[in-house]
LOVOZA-163243 format. One record per residue (C-alpha): residue in three letters; y negated, x negated, z negated. Coordinates in steps of 0.1 Angstrom, whole numbers, padded with zeros to 4 digits, always signed. Example, Ala and Ser with C-alpha at 12.3 -4.5 7.8 and 13.67 -1.06 7.14 Angstrom:
// residues 2
Ala+0045-0123-0078;Ser+0011-0137-0071;
// end
This chain:
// residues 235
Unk-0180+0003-0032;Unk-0205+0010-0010;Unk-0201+0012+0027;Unk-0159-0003+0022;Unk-0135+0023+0043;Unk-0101+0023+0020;Unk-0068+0031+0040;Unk-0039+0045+0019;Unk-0007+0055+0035;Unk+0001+0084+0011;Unk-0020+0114-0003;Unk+0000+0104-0041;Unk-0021+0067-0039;Unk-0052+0081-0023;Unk-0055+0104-0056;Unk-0057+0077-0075;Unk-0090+0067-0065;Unk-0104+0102-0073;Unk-0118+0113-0041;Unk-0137+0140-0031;Unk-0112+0162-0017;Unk-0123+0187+0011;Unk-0117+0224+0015;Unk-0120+0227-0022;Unk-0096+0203-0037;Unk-0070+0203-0002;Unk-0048+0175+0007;Unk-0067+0153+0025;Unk-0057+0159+0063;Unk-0048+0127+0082;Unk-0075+0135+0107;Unk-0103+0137+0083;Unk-0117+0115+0056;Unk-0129+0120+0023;Unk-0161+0104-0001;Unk-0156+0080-0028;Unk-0177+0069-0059;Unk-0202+0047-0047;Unk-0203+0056-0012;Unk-0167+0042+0003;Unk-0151+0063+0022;Unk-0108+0069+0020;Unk-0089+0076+0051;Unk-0050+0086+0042;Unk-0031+0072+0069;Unk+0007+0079+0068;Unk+0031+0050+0066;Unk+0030+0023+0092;Unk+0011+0001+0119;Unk+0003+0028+0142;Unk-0012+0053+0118;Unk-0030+0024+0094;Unk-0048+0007+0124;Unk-0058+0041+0133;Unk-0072+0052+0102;Unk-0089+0018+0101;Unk-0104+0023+0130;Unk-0114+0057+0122;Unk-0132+0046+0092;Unk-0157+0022+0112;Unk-0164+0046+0130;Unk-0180+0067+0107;Unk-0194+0035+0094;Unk-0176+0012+0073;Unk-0185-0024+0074;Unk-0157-0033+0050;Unk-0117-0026+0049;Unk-0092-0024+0019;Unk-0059-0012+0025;Unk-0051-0001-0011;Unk-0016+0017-0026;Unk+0022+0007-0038;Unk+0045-0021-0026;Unk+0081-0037-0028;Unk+0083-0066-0047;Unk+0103-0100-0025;Unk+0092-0121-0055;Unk+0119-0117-0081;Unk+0097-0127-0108;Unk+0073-0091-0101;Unk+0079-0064-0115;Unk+0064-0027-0118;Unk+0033-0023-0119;Unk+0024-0059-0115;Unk-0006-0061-0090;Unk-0006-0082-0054;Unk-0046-0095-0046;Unk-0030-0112-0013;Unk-0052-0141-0002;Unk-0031-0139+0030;Unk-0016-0108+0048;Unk+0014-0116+0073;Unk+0026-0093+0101;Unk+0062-0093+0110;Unk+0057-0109+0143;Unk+0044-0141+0121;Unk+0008-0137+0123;Unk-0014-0144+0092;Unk-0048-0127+0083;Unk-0067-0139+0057;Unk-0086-0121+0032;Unk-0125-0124+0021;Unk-0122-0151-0005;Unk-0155-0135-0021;Unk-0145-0100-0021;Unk-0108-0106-0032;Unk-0118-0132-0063;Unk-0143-0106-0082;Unk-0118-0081-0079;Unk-0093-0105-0094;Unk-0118-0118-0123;Unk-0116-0081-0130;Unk-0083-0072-0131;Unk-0067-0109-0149;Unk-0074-0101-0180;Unk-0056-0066-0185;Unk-0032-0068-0154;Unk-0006-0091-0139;Unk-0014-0102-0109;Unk-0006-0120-0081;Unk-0027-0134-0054;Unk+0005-0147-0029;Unk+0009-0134+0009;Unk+0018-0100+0017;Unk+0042-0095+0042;Unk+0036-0059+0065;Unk+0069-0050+0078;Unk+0074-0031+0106;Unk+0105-0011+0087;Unk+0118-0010+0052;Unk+0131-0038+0035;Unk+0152-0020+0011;Unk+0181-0041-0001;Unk+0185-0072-0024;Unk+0195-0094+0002;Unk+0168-0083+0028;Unk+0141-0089+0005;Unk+0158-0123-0007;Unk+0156-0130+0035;Unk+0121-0123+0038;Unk+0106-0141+0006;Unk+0126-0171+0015;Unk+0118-0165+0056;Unk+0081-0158+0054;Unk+0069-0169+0013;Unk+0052-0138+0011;Unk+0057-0123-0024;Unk+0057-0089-0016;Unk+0056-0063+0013;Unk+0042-0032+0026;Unk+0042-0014+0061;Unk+0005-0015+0061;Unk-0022-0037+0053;Unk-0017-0060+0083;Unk-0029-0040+0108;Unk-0061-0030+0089;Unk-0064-0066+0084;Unk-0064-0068+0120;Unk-0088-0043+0129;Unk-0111-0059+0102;Unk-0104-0092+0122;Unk-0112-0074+0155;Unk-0148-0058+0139;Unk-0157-0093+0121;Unk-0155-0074+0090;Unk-0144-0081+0051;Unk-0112-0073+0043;Unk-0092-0073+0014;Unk-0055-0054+0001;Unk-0044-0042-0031;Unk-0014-0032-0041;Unk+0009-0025-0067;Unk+0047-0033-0070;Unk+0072-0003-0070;Unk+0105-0016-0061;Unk+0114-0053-0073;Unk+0139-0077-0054;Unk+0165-0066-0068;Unk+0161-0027-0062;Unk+0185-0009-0038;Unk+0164+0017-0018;Unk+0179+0047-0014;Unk+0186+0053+0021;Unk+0179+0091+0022;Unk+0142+0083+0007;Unk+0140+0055+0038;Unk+0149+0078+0058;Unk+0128+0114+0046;Unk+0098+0088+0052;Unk+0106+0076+0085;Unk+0079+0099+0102;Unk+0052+0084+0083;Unk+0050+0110+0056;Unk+0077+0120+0027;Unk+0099+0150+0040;Unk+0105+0164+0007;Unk+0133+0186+0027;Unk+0150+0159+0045;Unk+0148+0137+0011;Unk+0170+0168-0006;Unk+0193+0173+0024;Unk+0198+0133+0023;Unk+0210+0139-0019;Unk+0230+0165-0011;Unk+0249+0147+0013;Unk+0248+0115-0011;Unk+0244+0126-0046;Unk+0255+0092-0055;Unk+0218+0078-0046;Unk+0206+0102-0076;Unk+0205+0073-0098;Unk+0187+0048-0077;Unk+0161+0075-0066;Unk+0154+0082-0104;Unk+0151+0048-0115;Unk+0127+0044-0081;Unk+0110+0073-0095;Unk+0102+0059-0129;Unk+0090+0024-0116;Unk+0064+0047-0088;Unk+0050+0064-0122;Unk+0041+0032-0135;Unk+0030+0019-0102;Unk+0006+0049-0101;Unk-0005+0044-0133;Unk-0015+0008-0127;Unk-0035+0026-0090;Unk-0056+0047-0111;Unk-0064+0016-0137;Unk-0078-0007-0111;Unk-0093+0021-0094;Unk-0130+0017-0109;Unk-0128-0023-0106;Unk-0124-0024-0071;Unk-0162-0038-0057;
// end
């Protein structure tokens, strides 16, 4: 992976790619970036546009002359599920732009991962908020054709775009069309990192969302699972 800058929104997905963590095994600051096997470099970005183009464009500068945006996504397809994995040949934005990915890059990784992993390579949608009911996801796959979405990978797509530099995303389904959100874990990430605090405040007030949040819970181990398996195949 040599000389690819990865962006991942959350500390939980960036420890999947087993990075050298600074300051002696510290949570990777959003500031600072940290060395992968093979020379890439990660930047953890926090959720959204804003802070992925940021850590994008962080990540050129201390050299990169590829981008992946890499980490977990909700499923608008209703036939993904879990731990299936999205190799995107297109990324979408909300605002109905479309960024393709490096047909090269994107097609070894998938020769890779086929024969242990289900995968998908439809468009990606990048929303600008969750989509985090049934009927909005049905609204969106049917809108846009995309087959899953994340609040990411378009804007590193367009700061690769910007540089004239490969890009590529990889994700992995948490959520599938027909999963509920719960609104207080929409709303403990709506700063761009969990608030574990405002997440239990948010049950307290709602314990009925206990359920959902478990069930959301299981699916994200799996999800993480399936991060740390494609990890290594990822050049």
């Amino acid at each position: 992976m040599s000389g690819v800058g990865v962006v991942a929104a959350l500390a939980a997905e960036a420890r999947a790619l087993g990075p050298s963590m600074p300051r002696g095994g510290a949570p990777i600051p959003l500031s600072e970036l940290a060395l992968l096997g093979g020379g890439a470099l990660l930047a953890v970005s926090g959720i959204g546009w804003t802070a992925a183009a940021g850590a994008a464009r962080a990540l050129i500068d201390a050299g990169a002359s590829a981008l992946m945006s890499f980490g977990v996504a909700g499923a608008l397809d209703p036939a993904l599920e879990p731990g299936n994995v999205v190799l995107p040949r297109e990324v979408l934005s909300s605002d109905g732009r479309h960024h393709p990915t490096d047909a090269t890059w994107r097609e070894r990784v998938a020769v890779e991962l086929r024969a242990s992993h289900a995968l998908s390579e439809g468009h990606l949608l990048t929303g600008d908020q969750a989509i985090d009911t049934p009927e909005k996801k049905a609204a969106a796959f049917h809108g846009t054709g995309a087959v899953a979405v994340d609040m990411e990978s378009a804007a590193v797509a367009e700061v690769a775009a910007g540089h004239k530099l490969p890009y590529i995303a990889v994700r992995v389904i948490v959520d599938t069309a027909a999963d509920r959100l719960p609104p207080a874990a929409v709303a403990a990430s709506r700063e761009g990192r969990v608030k574990i605090a405002r997440l239990v405040m948010g049950l307290a007030a709602s314990p009925g969302e206990i359920p959902a949040l478990l069930h959301i819970a299981r699916s994200y181990r799996v999800a993480m699972r399936t991060l740390r398996a494609i990890a290594p195949h990822l050049s």
